[in-house]
N, C-alpha and C positions, 0 to 999 in steps of 0.2 A: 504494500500500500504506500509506503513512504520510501522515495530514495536511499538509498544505505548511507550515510552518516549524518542524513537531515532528518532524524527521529527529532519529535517534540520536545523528548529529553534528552535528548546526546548533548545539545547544545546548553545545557542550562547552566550559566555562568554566574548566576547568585541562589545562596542559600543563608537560609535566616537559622541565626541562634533561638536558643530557647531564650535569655536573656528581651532580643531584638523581637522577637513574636510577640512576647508580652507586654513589651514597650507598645507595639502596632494597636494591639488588643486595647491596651489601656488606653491610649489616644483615642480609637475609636467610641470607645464607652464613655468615654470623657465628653466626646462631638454630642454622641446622640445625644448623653443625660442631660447637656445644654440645650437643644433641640426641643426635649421633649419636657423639661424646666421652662421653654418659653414656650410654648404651646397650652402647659397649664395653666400660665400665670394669664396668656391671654381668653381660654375656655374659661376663670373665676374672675375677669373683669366679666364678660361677656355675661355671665352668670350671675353676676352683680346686677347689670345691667336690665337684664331679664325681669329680677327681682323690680327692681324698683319702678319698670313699666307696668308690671303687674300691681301693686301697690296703687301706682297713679289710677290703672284703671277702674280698680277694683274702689275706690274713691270719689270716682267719679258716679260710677256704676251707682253705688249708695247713695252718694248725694242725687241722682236723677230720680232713684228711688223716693226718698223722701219727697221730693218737688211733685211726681206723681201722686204720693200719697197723699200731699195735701191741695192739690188738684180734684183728689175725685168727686169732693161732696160738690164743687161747682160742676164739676163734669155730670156726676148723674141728676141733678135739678139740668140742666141743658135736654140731656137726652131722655129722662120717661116725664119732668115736667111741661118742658115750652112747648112740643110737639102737640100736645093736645090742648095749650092754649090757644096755639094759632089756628090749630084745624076749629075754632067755635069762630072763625072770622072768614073761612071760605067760603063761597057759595059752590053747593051742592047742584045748580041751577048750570050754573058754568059748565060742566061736564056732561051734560046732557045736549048737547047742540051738537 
């Protein structure tokens, strides 16, 4: 498959210590933990954030609540009182033409 002396290993001209592998090792762990150190810190703003829209909403929610609540007694005099005060002012007469 490969020409005789261009094997993939024949030519291999660096080899790692155990020392130098764990150095690699370590550096790398070091990259990620940083990585994945600023990924958290930006997921617990984010979270933060979250929080505190839900707060605003959940405040508003209530206060609209209240505003309806003290809305309704005008709203239901509107709706099962006026309607049949004004129907004693139509004529009945009008509708039949």
């Amino acid at each position: 498959m490969y020409p005789q002396g261009r094997h993939p290993r024949a030519n291999r001209a660096f080899k790692f210590t155990i020392a130098e592998s764990c150095d690699r090792i370590k550096e790398e762990f070091q990259f990620l933990q940083a990585q994945y150190h600023m990924e958290y810190d930006k997921l617990a703003n984010e979270k933060t954030e979250m929080q505190r829209h839900y707060v605003m909403y959940y405040e508003m929610s209530y206060g609209l609540n209240i505003e309806i609540a003290a809305f309704a007694p005008r709203l239901r005099w509107r709706l099962f009182f006026f309607p049949p005060f004004l129907l004693r002012f139509v004529s009945f007469e009008g509708g039949k033409q």
